[in-house]
C-alpha positions in Angstrom: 87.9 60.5 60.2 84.0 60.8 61.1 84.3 64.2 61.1 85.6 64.4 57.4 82.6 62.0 56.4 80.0 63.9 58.1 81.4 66.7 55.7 81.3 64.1 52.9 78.1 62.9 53.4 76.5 67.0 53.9 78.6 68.0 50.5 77.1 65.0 49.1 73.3 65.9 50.0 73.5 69.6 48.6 74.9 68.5 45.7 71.6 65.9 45.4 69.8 68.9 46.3 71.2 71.3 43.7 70.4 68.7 41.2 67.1 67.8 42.2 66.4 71.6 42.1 67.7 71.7 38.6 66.0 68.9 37.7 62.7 71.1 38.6 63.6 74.2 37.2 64.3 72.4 33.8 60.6 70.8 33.9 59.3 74.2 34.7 60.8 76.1 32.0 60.4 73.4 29.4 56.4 73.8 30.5 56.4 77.3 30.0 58.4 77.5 27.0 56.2 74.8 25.1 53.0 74.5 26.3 50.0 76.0 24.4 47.0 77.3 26.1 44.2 77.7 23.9 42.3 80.9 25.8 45.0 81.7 28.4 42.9 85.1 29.9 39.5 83.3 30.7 37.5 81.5 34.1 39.8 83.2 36.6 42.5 84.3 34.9 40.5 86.7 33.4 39.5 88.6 36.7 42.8 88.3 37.8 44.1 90.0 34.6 41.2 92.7 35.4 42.2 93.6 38.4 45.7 93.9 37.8 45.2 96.0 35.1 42.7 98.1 36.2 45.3 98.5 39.3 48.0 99.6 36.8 45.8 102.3 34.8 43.1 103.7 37.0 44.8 102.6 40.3 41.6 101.1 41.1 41.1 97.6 42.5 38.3 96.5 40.6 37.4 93.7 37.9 35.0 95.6 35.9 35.7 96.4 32.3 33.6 99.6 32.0 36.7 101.9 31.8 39.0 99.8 30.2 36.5 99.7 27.1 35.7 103.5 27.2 32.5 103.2 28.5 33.0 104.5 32.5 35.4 107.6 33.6 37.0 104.9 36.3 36.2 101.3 37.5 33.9 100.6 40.3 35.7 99.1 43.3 35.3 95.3 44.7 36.6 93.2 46.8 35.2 90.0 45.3 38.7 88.6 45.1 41.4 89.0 47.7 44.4 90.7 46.4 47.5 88.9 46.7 47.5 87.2 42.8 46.5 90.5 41.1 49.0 92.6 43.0 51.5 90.0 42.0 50.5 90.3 38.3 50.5 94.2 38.7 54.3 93.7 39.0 54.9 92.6 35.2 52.4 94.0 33.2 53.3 97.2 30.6 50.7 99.7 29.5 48.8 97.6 27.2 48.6 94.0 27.8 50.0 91.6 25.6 51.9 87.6 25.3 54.7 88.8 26.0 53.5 89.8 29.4 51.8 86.4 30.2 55.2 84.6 29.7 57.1 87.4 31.8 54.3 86.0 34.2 54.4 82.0 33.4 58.7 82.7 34.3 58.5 84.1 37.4 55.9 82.1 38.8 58.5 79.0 37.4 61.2 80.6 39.2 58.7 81.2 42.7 57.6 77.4 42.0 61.6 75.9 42.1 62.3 78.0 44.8 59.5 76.2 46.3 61.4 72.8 45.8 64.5 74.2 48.6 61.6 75.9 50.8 60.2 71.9 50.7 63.9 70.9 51.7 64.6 72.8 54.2 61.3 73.0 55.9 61.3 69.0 56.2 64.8 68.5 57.4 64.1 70.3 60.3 62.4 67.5 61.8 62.7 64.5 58.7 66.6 62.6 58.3 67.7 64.5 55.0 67.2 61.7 52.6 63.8 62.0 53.4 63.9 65.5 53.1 65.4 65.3 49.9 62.6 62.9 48.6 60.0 64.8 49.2 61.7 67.7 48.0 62.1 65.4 44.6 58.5 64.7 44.7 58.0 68.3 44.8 60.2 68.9 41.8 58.7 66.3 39.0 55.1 66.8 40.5 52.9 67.1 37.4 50.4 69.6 38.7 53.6 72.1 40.3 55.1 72.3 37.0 52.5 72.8 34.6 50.3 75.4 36.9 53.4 78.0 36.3 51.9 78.0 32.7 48.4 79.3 33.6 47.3 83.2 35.1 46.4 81.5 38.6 47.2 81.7 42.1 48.3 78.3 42.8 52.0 79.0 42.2 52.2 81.7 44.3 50.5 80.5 47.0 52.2 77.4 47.0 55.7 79.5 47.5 54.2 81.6 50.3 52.4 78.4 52.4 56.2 76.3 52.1 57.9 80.1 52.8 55.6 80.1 56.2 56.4 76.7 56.6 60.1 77.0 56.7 60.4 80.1 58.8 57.4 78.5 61.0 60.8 75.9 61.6 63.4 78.3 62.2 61.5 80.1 64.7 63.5 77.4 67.5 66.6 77.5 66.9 66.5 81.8 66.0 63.3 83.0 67.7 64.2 86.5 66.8 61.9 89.8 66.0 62.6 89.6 61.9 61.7 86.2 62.3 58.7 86.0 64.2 57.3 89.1 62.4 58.5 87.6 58.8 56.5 84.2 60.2 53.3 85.8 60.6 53.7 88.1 57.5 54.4 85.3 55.2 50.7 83.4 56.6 49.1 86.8 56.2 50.2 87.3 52.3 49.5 83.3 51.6 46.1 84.3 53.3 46.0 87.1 50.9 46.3 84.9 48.0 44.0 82.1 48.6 41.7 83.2 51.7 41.0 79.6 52.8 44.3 79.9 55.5 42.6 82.9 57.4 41.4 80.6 60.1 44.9 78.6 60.6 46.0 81.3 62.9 43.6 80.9 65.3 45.1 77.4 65.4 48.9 78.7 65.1 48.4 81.5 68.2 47.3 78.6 71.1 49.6 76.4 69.6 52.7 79.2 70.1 51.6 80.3 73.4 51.1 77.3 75.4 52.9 74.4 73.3 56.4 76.2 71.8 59.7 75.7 73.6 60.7 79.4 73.2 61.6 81.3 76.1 58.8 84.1 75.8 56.4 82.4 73.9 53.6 85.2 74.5 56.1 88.0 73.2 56.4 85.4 70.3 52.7 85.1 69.7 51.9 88.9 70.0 54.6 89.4 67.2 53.7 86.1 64.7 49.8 88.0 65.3 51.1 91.0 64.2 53.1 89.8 61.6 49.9 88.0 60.4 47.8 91.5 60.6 49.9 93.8 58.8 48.5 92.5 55.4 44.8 91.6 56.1 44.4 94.7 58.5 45.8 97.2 55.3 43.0 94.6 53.2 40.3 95.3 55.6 41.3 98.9 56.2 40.9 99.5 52.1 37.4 97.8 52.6 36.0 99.4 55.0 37.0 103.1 53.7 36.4 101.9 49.7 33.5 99.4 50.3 32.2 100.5 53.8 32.4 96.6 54.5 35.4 94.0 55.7 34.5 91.7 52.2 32.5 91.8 49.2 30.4 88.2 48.9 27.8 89.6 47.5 27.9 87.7 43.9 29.7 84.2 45.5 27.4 81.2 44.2 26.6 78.8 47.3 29.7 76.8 48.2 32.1 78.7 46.2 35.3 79.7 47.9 37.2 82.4 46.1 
């Protein structure tokens, strides 16, 4: 009998969780179907847009307009902006640029952002009861800033899904400490890191925090492979800096304070 209501009651909170999942998607494709933004491709969108473009016809990472208007044979390089967005908008982009583009865009980043709602889930239940899991995973769903940032050219969506993507394989690494995971756990850091450089520093934190505080059987084997996870990304970013650039970053034209 308890066994047959431990079933009940697990049945009982996917199907919560499927709906609360639906719940999200619908908010998220409602936003992008109906919302209205006056200058979509401005601020930061418009680099990002640059860059991914620029990618997709010169094969050039670069935010200048010069050869997009004619005016230059090829783009000059940067690195102003680390790559993870632009390589993401790369992916839907045709030849020339146009709305129908920026919703193929606003879509998947809805999709990324209620895929984000079961990463929340999962990555809380872990070590939450699942009711609690679920709530935050409902907060997460209806959260007025989640939804309506799938309808704008910025990283937040995307970052979002790769931070609660670490998080949730960060979680799994106890119970299935294998190489695929431990290499996936690091990669998944390295392209949040890639998207919105502000997380570069965490694994400084994460590595100690492995090796001396983790209840995995080899925990140094385990840090060597979440650090190398972690470098594959930022090493191919630095490695395209250093032999484009001659240098690891480009700050030269950040105002004081700005964090890009």
């Amino acid at each position: 009998m308890e066994v047959c209501l431990s079933s009940l009651s697990k049945n009982w909170i996917y199907i919560t969780l499927v709906l609360i999942t639906l719940l999200g998607l619908q908010l998220r494709l409602q936003a992008v179907r109906y919302t209205v933004v006056d200058t979509p491709i401005r601020a930061d969108a418009k680099e990002y847009l640059f860059y991914a473009i620029n990618l997709k016809v010169f094969h050039t990472y670069s935010r200048f307009t010069e050869a997009l208007e004619g005016k230059a044979a090829s783009p000059k390089p940067d690195a102003l902006r680390s790559p993870g967005y632009p390589l993401f908008v790369r992916l839907f982009i045709g030849d020339s640029f146009n709305e129908a583009d920026i919703f193929s865009i606003s879509m998947a980043q809805a999709l990324l952002s209620t895929l984000t709602i079961v990463l929340v889930y999962f990555s809380f239940v872990g070590f939450l009861n699942p009711p609690l899991a679920l709530l935050a995973a409902f907060f997460t769903a209806i959260s007025p800033h989640l939804v309506n940032a799938n309808v704008y050219l910025l990283s937040e969506t995307l970052f979002c899904f790769l931070l609660m993507l670490f998080f949730w394989l960060l979680t799994r690494l106890r119970s299935n400490p294998n190489l695929f995971l431990l290499l996936a756990t690091g990669l998944a850091l390295g392209l949040a890191t890639l998207t919105r450089p502000w997380t570069q520093y965490f694994i400084v934190l994460l590595i100690p925090l492995i090796a001396m505080g983790s209840p995995l059987v080899r925990p140094y084997r385990a840090t060597f492979l979440v650090g190398l996870g972690f470098l594959l990304p930022i090493g191919l970013w630095i490695f395209r800096n250093l032999s484009t650039l001659g240098i690891i970053a480009d700050v030269s034209t950040l105002k004081a304070g700005e964090i890009r």
